[in-house]
N, C-alpha and C positions, 0 to 999 in steps of 0.2 A: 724224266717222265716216271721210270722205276720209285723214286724220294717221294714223289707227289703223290703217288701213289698208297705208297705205304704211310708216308702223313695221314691218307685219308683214313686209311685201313685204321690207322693208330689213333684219330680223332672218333670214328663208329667205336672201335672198341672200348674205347674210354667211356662214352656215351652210354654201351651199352651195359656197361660194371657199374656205371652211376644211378642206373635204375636199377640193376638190382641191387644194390646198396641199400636204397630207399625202398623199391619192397620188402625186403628184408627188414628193417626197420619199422614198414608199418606190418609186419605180418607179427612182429615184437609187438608192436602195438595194442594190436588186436588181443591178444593172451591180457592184455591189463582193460575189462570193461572202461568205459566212462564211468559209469555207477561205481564200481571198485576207485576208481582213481578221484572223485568226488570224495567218498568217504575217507581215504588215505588224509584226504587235506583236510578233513574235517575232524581227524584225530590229532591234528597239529593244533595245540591251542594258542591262537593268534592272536589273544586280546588286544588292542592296542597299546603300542607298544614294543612288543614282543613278535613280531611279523617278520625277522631275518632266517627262524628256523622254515618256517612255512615256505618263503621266498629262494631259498635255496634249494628243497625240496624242487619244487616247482621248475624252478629255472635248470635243474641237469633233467629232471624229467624232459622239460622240452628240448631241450642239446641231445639227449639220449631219440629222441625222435627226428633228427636231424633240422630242427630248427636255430635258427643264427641269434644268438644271445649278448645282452647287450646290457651291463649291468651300471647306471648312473651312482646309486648310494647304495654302500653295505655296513649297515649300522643298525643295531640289535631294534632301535626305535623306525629306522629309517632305511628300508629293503626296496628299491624301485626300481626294474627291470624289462625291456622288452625280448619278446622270442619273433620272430621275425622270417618270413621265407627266403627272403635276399638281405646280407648283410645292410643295415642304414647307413654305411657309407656308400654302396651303389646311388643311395637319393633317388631312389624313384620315389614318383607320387605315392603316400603309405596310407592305405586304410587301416586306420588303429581301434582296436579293439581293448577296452579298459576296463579291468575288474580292480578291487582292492582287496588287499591281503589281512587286513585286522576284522577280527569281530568282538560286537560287544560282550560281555561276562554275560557268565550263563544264568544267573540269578540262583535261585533255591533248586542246587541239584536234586533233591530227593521229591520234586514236584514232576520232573519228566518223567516220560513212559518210559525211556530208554536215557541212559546215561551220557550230556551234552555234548561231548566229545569223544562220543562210541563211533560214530559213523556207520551206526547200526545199519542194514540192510532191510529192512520189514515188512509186513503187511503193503508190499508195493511201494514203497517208499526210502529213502533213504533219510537219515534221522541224525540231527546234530547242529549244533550254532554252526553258523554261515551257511548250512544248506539254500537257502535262499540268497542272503543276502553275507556274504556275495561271491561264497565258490565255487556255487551251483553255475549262476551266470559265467563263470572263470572255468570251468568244466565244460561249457557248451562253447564258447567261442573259440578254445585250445582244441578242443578236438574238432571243429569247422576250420580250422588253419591247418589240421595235419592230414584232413580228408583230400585236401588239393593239393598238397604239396609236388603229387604227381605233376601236378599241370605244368608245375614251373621248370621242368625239366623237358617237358617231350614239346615246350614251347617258349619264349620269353613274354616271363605277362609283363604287363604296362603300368601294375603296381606292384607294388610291396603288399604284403599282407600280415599286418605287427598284431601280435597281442602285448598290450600292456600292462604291469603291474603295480599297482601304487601301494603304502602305506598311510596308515593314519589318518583314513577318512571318516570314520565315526567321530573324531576329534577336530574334525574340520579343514583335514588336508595339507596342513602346513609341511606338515616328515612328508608326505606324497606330490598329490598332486600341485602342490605349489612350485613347490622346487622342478619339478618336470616341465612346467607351462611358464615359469620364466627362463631358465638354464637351459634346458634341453629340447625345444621344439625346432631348431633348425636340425640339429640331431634325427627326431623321428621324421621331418618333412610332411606333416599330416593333411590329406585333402577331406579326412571327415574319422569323426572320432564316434562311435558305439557306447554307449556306457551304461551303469544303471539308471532304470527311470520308469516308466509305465509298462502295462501289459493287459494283457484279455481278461475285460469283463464280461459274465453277462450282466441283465436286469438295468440296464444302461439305456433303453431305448423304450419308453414306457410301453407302448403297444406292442411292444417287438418283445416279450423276457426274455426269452430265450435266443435272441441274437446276441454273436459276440462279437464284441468291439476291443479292437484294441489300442490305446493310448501310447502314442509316440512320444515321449514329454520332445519340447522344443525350448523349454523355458522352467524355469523354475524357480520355488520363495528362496528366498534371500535367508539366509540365519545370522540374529542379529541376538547377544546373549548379554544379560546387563546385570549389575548387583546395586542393590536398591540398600541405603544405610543408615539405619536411624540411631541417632547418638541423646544420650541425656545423662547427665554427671550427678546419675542417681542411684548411690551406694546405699544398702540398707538392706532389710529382715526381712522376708517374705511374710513377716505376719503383722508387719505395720510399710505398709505399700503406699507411696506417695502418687497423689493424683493424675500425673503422668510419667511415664517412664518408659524407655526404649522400646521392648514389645509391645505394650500399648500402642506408642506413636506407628511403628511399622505396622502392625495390623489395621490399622484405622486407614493407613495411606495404600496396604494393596487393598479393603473393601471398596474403598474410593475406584479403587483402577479398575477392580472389578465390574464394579456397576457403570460405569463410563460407555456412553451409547457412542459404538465405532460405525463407519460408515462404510456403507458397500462402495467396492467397484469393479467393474467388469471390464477389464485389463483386454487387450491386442486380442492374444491369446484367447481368452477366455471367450470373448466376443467368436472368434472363429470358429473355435470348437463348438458352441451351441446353434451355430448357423451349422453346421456339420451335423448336427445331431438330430436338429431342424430337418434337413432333408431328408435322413431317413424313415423321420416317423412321417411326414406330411400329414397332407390335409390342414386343417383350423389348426390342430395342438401342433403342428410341424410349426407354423407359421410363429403363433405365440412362443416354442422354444427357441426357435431363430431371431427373435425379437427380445427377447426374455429382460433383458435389460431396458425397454422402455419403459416408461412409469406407469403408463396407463393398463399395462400385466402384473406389475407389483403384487397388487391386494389377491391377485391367482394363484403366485408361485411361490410368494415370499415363507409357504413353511419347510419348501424344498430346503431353503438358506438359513434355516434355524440352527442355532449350536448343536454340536453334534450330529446334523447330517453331512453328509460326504460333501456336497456343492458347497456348504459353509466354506470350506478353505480354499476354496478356489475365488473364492471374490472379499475377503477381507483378511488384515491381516492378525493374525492372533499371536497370543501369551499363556503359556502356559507357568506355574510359581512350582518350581520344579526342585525347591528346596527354600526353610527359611530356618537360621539356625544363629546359635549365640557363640559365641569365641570361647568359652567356660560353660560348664552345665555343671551349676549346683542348684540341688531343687529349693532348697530355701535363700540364697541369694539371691536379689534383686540385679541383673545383668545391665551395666551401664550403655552394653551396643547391644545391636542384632541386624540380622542381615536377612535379605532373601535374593534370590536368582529368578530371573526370569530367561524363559526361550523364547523367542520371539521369532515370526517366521513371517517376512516381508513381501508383499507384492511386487512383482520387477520393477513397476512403475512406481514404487515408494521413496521417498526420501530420507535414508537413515539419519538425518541429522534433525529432519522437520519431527519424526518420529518420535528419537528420542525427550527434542524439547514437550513436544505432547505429554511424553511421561512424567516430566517432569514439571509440567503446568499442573498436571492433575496430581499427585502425591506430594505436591508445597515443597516448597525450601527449605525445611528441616528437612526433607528427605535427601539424602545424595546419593545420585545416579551415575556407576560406569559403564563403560565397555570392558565387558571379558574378556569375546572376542566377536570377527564378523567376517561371514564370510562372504566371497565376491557376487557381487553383483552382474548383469550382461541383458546386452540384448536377444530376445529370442532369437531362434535359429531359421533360415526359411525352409518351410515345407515344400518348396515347388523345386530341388534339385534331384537329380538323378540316383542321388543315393537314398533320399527319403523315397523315394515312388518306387525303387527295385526291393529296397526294406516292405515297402508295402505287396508287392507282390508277393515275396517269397514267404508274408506272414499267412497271406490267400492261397498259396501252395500249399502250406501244410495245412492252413485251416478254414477249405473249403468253404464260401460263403461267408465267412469273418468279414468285418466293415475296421477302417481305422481312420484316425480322428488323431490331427496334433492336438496336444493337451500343455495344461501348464501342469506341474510335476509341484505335488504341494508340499514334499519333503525336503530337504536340500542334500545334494553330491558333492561329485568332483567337477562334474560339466560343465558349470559357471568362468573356472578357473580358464579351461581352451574355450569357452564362447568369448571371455573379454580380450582373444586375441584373433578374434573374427576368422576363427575355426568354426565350421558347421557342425554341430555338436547333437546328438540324438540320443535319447533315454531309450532303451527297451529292454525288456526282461523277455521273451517270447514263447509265454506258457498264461493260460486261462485259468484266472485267481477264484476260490471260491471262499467265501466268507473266514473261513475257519481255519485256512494257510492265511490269508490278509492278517488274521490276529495273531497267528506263531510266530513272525517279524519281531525280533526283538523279544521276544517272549518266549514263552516255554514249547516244550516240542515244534519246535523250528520243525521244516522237513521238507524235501520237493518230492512228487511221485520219478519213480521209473520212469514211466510212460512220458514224462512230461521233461527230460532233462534228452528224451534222444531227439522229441520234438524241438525242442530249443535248438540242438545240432542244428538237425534240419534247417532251419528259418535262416542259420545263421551262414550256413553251407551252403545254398541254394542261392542265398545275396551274393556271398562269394563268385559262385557262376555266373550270374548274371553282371558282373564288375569285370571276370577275368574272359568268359564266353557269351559274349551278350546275343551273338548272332547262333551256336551252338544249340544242342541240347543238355538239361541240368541232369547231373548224376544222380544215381540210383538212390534213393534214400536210405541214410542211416536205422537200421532197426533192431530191435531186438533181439540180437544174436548172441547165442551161447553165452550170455549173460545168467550172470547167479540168481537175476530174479525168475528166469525162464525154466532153473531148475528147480527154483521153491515149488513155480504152479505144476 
């Protein structure tokens, strides 16, 4: 009786050094903002590539906050790693959470406000390549895993709770998420994967501007990337030019493709989302955008879908000539090849094989056409599980009154790679884009606000709750505390 006793005595006390262990840990925590720890990774220049210094960084960061670390490849190209609440060899069912570790080059440093990999602090913002895309996203889901960690202690939850980390996703996944969604999914055990993908617009709901909508992608284009090759065994002077000759033939064959009248179509996805959209404007114009795709609204809507407006890429698939170039550059030689590249971004429901002969009907048989490369294909994901509807809440938690709408995601990820192995799969970023962050993607002064990366916590924190305490109430909101942008104001 006395043994049993002191067993027990010896199981509380153990129990009770393991919490504070873990507060101790998150009170470490706290001394390093999210905004501070955002910037750290964004002074890590990750280009692809080069994603093991970043990767290692990151991965003792999370072991140093008591999360369970799980490293698959450690190769200067090829960094891929989960941090995790309960080791993945427990195998509980794991909500994974995926960001990637490489960002594009910074372009013409002396164009930014601030230096691309300063992880400046500023004007409310924090400033530097992958603030967006995608350390920022990596920033709010790591610190929504360390805010519950508690939980998993003064109770056993019923999932796992992973953040994920890939490589080599601007290049199309192969160092990363490839290797992960063939190798390694028995490993994570995943019932639903997070990743990048859509977020809060306004001016989305004609009569409504100023409602915000946010876009779950569930689906998304295809990238399908080709080199186009004109040959002619015609040496000679740039100042006696023979009637045809390689740049000639290749310019003549993309004006061709150019002008080439493509056809719309209004895909699963795309179909649903406007019925979605449909109901919030109602009345006559609800009815017409829930329809929008029958022919007899055409002649109405069809400048919505002109090039260069946003709905364009949702319902056709395009090409952009993202380079055209000769194997030598001399300006007075006459260049016997030349080349161009295309990116090409495919509808789910396309055929890359139907597609490609397309291109190659239309730029003739002197032209020769390859694959670079192409990335996976899948079927959408479905909007009606428990994980997309608690997503949906906790976006209406933080952003009162917000409306959401699955979207098809017009860019291409890593989420293709886990939908083709009938993983439910969701795009969100959850912060409200306004025109002028949309263009720093990729471009010059990147930047996410402050305000906007503890909301992201939030949304992602608050799904947390509602997965591990569905009957509960959700924790206190993450806010801006004694954070360095609280002492600039």
């Amino acid at each position: 009786m006395i043994i049993t006793i002191i067993k027990r005595l010896h199981i509380k006390l153990y129990f009770f050094l393991a919490i504070l262990l873990v507060l101790s840990i998150r009170t470490y925590s706290q001394s390093s903002t999210p905004e501070q720890l955002l910037s750290d990774l964004i002074k890590i220049k990750s280009i692809t590539g080069n994603e093991k210094k970043v990767g290692i960084f990151l991965s003792e960061y999370c072991k140093n906050q008591g999360l369970h670390i799980t490293t698959f490849t450690d190769n200067d190209s090829s960094f891929n790693f989960a941090a995790s609440i309960y080791p993945l060899s427990s195998l509980k069912p794991n909500i994974i959470f995926m960001s990637h570790l490489d960002v594009v080059s910074e372009g013409e440093s002396s164009d930014w406000k601030y230096p691309p990999f300063s992880g400046e602090i500023a004007d409310s913002c924090i400033w530097g390549r992958g603030a967006i895309d995608c350390k920022g996203l990596a920033t709010m889901q790591i610190q929504s895993i360390l805010e519950n960690i508690p939980d998993s202690l003064s109770k056993e939850l019923a999932y796992n709770i992973t953040f994920l980390a890939v490589s080599g996703e601007e290049e199309g996944g192969l160092s990363g998420a490839s290797i992960i969604s063939n190798y390694h999914i028995a490993d994570l055990n995943p019932v639903v994967i997070f990743g990048e993908g859509g977020s809060g617009l306004a001016n989305f709901i004609p009569s409504y501007p100023e409602q915000v909508v946010f876009g779950i992608s569930v689906a998304e284009k295809k990238a399908l990337w080709l080199k186009l090759e004109a040959r002619n065994k015609t040496y000679g002077h740039g100042a006696a030019p023979p009637e045809l000759y390689a740049n000639k033939r290749l310019l003549r064959a993309l004006i061709k493709l150019l002008d080439e009248k493509r056809l719309i179509k209004f895909g699963k996805v795309a179909r649903q989302m406007f019925r979605e959209i449909g109901k919030m404007e109602g009345g006559i114009k609800g009815f017409v955008i829930s329809h929008i795709y029958w022919d007899v609204f055409w002649p109405l809507v069809k400048k919505y879908f002109d090039e260069g407006e946003i709905m364009h890429i949702l319902v056709y698939n395009t090409f952009v000539i993202t380079n055209i170039y000769n194997p030598d550059i001399v300006t007075n030689k006459i260049a016997d090849k030349a080349y161009a590249t295309l990116d090409c971004r495919l509808l789910p429901e396309t055929n890359s094989k139907k597609f490609i002969k397309k291109i190659e009907n239309v730029v003739g048989p002197k032209i020769n056409v390859s694959v670079i490369a192409e990335s996976p294909g899948a079927e959408p994901s479905e909007d009606k599980t428990i994980f997309f509807k608690n997503m949906e809440k906790a976006l209406t938690s933080e952003y009162p009154g917000s409306k959401t709408v699955p979207i098809l995601f017009p860019a291409t990820t890593d989420n293709n790679y886990f939908r083709q192995q009938n993983i439910p799969v969701y795009g969100i970023l959850p912060i409200v884009f306004d025109q002028e962050l949309i263009e720093s993607v990729h471009n010059i002064n990147e930047r996410i606000k402050v305000e906007d990366l503890y909301k992201g916590i939030n949304v992602y924190s608050t799904f947390i709750q509602s997965m591990i305490n569905p009957e509960g109430k959700t924790k206190r909101k993450f806010r801006l505390i004694n954070s360095k942008q609280n002492k600039q104001e």
